[in-house]
Chimera marker file (.cmm) of the C-alpha trace (Angstrom):
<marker_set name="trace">
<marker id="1" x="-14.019" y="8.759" z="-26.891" r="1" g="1" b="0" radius="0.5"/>
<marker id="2" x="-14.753" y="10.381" z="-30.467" r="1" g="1" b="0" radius="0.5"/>
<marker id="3" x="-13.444" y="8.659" z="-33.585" r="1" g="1" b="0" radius="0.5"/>
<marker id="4" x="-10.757" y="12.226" z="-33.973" r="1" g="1" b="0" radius="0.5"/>
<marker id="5" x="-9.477" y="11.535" z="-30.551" r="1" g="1" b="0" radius="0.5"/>
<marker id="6" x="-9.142" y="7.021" z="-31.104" r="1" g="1" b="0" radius="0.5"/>
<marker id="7" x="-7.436" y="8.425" z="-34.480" r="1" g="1" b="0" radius="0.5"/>
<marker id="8" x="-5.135" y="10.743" z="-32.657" r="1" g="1" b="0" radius="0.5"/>
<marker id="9" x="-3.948" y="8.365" z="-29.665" r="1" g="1" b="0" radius="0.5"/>
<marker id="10" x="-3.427" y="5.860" z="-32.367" r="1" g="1" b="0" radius="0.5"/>
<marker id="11" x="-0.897" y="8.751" z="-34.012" r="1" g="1" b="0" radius="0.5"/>
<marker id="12" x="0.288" y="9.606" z="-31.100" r="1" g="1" b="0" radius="0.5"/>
<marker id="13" x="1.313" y="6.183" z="-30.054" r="1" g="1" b="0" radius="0.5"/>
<marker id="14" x="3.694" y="5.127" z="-33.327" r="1" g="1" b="0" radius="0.5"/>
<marker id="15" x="4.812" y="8.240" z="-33.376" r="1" g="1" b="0" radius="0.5"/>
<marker id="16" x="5.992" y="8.399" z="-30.185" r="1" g="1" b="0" radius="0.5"/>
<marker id="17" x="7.567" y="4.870" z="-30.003" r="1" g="1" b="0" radius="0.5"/>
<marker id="18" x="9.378" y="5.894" z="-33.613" r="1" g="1" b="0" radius="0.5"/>
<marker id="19" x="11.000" y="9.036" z="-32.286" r="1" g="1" b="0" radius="0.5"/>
<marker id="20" x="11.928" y="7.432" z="-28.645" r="1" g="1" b="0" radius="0.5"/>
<marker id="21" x="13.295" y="4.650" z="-30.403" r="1" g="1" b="0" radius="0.5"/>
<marker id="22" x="14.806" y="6.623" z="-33.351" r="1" g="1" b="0" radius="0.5"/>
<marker id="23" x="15.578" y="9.852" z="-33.135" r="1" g="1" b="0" radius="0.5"/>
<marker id="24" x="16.171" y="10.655" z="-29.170" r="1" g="1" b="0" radius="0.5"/>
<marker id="25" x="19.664" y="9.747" z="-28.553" r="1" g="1" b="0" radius="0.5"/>
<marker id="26" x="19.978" y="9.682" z="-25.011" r="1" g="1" b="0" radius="0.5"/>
<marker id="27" x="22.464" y="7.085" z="-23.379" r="1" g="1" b="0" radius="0.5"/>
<marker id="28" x="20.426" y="6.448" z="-20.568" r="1" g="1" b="0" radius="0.5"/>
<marker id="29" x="17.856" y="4.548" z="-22.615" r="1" g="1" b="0" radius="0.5"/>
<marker id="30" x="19.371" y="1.079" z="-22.326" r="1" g="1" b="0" radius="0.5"/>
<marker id="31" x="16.343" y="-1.107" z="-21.897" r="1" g="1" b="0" radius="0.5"/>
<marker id="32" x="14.046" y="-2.521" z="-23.916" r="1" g="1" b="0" radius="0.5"/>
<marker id="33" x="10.614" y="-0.281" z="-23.774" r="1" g="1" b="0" radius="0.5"/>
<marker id="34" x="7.175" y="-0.642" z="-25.597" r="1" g="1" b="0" radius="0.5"/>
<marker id="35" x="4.857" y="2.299" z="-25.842" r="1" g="1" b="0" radius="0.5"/>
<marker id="36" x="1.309" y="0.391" z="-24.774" r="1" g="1" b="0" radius="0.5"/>
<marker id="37" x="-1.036" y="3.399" z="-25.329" r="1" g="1" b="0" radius="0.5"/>
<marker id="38" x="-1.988" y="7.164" z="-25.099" r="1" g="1" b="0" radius="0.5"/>
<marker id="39" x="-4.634" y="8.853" z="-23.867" r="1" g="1" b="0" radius="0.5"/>
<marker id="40" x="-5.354" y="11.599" z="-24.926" r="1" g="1" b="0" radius="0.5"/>
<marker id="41" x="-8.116" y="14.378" z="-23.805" r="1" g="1" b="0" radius="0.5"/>
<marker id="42" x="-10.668" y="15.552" z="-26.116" r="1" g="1" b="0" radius="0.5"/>
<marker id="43" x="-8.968" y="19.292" z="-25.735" r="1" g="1" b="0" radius="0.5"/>
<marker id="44" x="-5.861" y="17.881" z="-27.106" r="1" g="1" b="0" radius="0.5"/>
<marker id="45" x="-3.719" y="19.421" z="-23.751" r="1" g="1" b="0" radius="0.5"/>
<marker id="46" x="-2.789" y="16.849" z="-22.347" r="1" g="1" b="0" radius="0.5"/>
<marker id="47" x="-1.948" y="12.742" z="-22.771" r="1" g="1" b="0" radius="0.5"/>
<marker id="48" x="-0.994" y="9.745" z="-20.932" r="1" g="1" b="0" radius="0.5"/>
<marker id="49" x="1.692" y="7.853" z="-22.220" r="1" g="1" b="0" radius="0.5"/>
<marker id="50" x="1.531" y="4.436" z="-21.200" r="1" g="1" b="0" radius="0.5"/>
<marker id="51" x="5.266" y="2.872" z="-21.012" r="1" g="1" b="0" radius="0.5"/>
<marker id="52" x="6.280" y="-0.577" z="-19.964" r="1" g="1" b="0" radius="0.5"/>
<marker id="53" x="10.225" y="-1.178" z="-19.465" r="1" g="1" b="0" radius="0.5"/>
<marker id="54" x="11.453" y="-5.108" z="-19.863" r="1" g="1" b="0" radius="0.5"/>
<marker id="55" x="14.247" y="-5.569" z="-18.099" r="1" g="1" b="0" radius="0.5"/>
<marker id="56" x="15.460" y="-7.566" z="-15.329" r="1" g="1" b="0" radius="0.5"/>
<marker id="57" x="17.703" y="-4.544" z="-13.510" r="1" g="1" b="0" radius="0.5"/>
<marker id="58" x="15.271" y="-2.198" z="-11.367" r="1" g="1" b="0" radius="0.5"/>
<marker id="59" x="17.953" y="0.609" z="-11.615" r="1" g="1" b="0" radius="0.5"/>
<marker id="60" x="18.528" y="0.432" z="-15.356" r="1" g="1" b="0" radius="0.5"/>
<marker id="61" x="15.036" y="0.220" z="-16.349" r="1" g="1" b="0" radius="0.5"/>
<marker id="62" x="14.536" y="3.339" z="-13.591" r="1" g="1" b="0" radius="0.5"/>
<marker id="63" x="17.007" y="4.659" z="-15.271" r="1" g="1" b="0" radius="0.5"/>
<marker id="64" x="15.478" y="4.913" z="-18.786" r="1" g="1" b="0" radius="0.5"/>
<marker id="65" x="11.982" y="5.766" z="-17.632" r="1" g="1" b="0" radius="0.5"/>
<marker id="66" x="13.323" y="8.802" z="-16.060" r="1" g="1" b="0" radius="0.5"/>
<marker id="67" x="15.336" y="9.569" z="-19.322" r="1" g="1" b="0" radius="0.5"/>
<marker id="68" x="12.102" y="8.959" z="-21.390" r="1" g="1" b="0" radius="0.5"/>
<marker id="69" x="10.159" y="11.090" z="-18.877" r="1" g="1" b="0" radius="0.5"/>
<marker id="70" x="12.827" y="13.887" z="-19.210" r="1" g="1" b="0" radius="0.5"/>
<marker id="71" x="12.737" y="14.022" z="-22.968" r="1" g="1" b="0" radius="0.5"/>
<marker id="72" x="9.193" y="14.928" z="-23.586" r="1" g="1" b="0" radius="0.5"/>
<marker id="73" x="10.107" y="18.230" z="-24.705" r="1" g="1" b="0" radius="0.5"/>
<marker id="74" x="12.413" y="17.041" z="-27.719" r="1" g="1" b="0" radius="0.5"/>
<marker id="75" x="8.991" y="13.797" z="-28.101" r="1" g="1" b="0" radius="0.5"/>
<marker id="76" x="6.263" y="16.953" z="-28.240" r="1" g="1" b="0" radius="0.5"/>
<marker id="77" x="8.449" y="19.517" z="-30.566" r="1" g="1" b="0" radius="0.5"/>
<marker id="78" x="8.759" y="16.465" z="-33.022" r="1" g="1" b="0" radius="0.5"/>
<marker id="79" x="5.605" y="15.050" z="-32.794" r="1" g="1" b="0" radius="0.5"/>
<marker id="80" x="4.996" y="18.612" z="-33.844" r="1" g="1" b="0" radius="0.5"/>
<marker id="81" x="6.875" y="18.613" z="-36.629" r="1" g="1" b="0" radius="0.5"/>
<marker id="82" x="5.530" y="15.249" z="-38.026" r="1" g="1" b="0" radius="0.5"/>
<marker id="83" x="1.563" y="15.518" z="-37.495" r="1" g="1" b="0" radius="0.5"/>
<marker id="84" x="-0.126" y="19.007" z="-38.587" r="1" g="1" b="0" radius="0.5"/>
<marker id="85" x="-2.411" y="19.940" z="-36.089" r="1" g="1" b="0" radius="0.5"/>
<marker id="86" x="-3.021" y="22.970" z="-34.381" r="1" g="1" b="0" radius="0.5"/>
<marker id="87" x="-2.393" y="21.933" z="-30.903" r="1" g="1" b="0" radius="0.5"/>
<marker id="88" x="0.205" y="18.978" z="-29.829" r="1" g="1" b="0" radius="0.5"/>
<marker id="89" x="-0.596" y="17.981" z="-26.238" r="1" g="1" b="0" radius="0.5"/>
<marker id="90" x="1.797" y="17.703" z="-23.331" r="1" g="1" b="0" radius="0.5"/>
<marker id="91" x="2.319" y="14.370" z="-22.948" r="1" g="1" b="0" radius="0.5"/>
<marker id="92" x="2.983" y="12.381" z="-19.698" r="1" g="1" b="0" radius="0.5"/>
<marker id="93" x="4.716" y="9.183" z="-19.256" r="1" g="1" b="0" radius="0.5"/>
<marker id="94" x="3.210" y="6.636" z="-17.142" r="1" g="1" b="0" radius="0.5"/>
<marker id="95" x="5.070" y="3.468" z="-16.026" r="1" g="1" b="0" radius="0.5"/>
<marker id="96" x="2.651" y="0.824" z="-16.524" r="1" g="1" b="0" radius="0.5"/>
<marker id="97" x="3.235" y="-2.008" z="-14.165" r="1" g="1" b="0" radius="0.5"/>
<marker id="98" x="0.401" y="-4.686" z="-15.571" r="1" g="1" b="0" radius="0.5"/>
<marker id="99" x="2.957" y="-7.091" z="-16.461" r="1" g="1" b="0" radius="0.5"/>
<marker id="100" x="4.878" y="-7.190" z="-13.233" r="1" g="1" b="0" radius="0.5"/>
<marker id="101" x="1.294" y="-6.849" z="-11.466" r="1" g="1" b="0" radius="0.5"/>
<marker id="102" x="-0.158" y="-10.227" z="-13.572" r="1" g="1" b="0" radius="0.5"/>
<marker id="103" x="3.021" y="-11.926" z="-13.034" r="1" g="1" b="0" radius="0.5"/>
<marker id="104" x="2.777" y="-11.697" z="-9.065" r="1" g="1" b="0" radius="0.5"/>
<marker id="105" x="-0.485" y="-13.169" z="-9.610" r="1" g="1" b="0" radius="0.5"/>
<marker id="106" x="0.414" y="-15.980" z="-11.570" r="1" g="1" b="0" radius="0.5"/>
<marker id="107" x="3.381" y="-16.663" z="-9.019" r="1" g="1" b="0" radius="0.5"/>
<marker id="108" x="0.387" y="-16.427" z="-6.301" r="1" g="1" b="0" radius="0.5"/>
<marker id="109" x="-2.116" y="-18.558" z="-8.057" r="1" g="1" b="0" radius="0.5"/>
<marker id="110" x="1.229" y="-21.366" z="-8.983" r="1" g="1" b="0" radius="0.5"/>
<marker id="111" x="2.162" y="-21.435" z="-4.990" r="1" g="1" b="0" radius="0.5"/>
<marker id="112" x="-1.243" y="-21.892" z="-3.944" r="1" g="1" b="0" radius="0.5"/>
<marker id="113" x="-1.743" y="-25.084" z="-6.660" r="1" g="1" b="0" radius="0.5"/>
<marker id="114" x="1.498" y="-26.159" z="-5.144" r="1" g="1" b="0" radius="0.5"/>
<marker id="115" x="0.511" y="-25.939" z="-1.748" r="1" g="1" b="0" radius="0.5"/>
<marker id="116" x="-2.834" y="-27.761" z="-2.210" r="1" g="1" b="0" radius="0.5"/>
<marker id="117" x="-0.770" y="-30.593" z="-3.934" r="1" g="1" b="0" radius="0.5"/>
<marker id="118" x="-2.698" y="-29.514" z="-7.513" r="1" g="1" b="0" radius="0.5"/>
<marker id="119" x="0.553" y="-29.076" z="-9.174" r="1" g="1" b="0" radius="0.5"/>
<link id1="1" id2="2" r="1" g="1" b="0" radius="0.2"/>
<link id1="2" id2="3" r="1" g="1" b="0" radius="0.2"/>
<link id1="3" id2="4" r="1" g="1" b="0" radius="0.2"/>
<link id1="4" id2="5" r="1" g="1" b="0" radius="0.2"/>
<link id1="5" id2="6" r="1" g="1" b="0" radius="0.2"/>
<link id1="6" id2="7" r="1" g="1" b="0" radius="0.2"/>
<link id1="7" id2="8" r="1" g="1" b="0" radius="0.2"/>
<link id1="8" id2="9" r="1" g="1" b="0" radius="0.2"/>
<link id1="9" id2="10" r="1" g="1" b="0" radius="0.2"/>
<link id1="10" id2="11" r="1" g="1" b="0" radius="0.2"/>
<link id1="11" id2="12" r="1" g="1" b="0" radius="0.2"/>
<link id1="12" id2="13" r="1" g="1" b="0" radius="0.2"/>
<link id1="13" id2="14" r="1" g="1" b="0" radius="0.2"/>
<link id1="14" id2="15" r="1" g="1" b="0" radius="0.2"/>
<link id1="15" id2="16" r="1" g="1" b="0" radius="0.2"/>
<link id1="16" id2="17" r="1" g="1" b="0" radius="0.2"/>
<link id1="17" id2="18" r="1" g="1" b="0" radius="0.2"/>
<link id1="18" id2="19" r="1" g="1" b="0" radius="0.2"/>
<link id1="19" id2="20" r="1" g="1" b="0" radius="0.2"/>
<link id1="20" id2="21" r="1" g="1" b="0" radius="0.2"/>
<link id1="21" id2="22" r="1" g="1" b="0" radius="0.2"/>
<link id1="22" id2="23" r="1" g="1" b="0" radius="0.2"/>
<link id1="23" id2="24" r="1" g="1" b="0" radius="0.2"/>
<link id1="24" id2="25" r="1" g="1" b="0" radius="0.2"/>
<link id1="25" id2="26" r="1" g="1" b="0" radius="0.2"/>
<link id1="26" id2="27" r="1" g="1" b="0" radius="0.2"/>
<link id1="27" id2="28" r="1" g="1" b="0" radius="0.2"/>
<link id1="28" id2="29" r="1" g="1" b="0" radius="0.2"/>
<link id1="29" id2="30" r="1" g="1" b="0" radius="0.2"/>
<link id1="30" id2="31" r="1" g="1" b="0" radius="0.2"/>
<link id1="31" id2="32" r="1" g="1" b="0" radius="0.2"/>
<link id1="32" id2="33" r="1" g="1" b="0" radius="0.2"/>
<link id1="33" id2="34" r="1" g="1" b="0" radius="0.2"/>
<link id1="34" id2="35" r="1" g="1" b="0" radius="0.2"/>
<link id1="35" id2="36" r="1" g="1" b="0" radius="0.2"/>
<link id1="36" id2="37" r="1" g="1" b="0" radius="0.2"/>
<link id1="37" id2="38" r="1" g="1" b="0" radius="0.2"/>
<link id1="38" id2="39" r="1" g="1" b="0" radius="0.2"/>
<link id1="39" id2="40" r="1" g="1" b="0" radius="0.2"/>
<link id1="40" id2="41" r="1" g="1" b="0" radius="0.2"/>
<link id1="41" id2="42" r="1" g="1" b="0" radius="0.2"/>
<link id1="42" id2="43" r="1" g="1" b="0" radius="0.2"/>
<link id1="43" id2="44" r="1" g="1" b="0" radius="0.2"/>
<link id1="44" id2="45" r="1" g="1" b="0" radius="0.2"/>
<link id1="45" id2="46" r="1" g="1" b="0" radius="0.2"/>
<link id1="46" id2="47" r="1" g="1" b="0" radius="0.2"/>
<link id1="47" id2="48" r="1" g="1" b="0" radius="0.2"/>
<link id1="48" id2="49" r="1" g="1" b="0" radius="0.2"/>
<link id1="49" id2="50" r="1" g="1" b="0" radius="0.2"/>
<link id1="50" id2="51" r="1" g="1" b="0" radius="0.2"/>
<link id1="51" id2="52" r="1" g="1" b="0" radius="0.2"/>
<link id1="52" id2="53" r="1" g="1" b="0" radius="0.2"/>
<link id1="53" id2="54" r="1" g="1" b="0" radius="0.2"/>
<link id1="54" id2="55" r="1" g="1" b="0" radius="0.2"/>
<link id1="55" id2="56" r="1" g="1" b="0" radius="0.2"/>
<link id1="56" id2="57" r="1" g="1" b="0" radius="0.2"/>
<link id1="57" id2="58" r="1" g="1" b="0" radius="0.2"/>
<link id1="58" id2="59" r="1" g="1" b="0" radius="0.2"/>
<link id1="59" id2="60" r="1" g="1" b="0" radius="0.2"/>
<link id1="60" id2="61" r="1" g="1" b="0" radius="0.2"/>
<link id1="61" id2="62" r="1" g="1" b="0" radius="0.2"/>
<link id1="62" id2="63" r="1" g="1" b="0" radius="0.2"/>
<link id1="63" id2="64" r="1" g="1" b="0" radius="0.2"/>
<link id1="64" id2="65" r="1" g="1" b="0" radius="0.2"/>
<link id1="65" id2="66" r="1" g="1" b="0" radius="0.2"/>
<link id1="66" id2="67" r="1" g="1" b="0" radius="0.2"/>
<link id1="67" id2="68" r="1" g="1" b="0" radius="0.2"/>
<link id1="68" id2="69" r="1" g="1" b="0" radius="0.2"/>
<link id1="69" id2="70" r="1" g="1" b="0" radius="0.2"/>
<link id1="70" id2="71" r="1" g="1" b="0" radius="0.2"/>
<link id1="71" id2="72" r="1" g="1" b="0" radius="0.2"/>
<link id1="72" id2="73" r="1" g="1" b="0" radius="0.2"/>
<link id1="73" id2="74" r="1" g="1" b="0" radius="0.2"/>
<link id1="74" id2="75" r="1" g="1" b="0" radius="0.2"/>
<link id1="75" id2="76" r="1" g="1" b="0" radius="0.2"/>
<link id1="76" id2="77" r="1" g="1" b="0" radius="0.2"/>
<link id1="77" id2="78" r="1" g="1" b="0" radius="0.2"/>
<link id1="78" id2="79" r="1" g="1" b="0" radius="0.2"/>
<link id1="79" id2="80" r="1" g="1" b="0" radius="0.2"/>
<link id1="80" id2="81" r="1" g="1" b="0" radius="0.2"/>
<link id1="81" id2="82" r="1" g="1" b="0" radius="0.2"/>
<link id1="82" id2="83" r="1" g="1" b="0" radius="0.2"/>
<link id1="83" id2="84" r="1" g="1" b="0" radius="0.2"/>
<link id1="84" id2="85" r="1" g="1" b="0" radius="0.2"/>
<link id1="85" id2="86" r="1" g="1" b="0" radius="0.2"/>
<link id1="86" id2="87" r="1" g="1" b="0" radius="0.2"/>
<link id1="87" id2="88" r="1" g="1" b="0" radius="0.2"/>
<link id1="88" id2="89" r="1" g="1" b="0" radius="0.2"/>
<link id1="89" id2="90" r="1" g="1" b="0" radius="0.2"/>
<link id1="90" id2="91" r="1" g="1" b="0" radius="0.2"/>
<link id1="91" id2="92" r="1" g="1" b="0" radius="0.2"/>
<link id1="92" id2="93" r="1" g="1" b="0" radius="0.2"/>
<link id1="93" id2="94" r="1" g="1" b="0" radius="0.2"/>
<link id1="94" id2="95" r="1" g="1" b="0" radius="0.2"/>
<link id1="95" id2="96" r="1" g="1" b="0" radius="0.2"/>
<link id1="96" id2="97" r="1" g="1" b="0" radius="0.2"/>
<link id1="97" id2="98" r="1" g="1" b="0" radius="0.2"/>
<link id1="98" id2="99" r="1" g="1" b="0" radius="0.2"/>
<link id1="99" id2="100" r="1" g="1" b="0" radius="0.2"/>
<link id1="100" id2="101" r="1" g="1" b="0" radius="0.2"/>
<link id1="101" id2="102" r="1" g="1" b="0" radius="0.2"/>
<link id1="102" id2="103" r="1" g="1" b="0" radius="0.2"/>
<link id1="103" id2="104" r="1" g="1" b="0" radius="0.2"/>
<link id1="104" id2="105" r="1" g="1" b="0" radius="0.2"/>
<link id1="105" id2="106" r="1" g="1" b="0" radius="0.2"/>
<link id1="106" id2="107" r="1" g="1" b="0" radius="0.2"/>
<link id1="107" id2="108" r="1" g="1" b="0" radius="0.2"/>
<link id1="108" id2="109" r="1" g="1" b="0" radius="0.2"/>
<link id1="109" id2="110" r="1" g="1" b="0" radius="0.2"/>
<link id1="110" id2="111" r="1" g="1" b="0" radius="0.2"/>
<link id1="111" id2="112" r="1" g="1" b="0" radius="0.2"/>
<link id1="112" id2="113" r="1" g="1" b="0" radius="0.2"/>
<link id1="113" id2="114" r="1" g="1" b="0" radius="0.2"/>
<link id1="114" id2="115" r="1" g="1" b="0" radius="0.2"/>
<link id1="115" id2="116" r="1" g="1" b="0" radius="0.2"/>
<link id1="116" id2="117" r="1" g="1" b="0" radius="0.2"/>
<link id1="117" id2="118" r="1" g="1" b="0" radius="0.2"/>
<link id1="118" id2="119" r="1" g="1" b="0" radius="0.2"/>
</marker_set>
């Protein structure tokens, strides 16, 4: 990845957390979200938006990833309006899961201590 491109994701990313947080008011966001990254491609069509949703409800924290997911349009025409560049890629939001992923694993690796009498 060129320096332009690190730059840009780097934009990208507090931008995007500033305007989901700030400026989209949709009542379906409810949970607690953190915007972990972007990816963007060297073309500057299209980016990965990596999302991760704390909460404890499966249905609420569906819930606002869909609603994040659905307002990309009003995310893009604003990131528009606050960056000048030429082209403002379509971005995608990804659910990233590492969290609940390195959790199971420490629930894994704690049951198997237990088990062995280690704990």
């Amino acid at each position: 990845m060129n320096t332009r491109t690190s730059k840009l994701n780097s934009e990208f990313k507090r931008l995007i957390a500033e305007i989901l947080t700030k400026k989209i008011k949709d009542p379906r966001i409810t949970e607690m979200f953190t915007v972990l990254d972007v990816d963007c491609d060297r073309e500057l069509t299209a980016a990965k938006v990596y999302v991760s949703i704390y909460s404890t409800d499966a249905k609420k924290a569906a819930a606002t990833f869909e609603a994040i997911k659905e307002n990309e349009p009003a995310v893009r025409r604003e990131v528009s309006r606050a960056m000048y560049i030429r082209k403002v890629p379509e971005f995608k939001f990804v659910l990233d899961t590492t969290m609940e992923y390195g959790q199971k694993i420490d629930e894994l690796i704690y049951e198997i201590n237990r088990k062995d009498g280690n704990s």
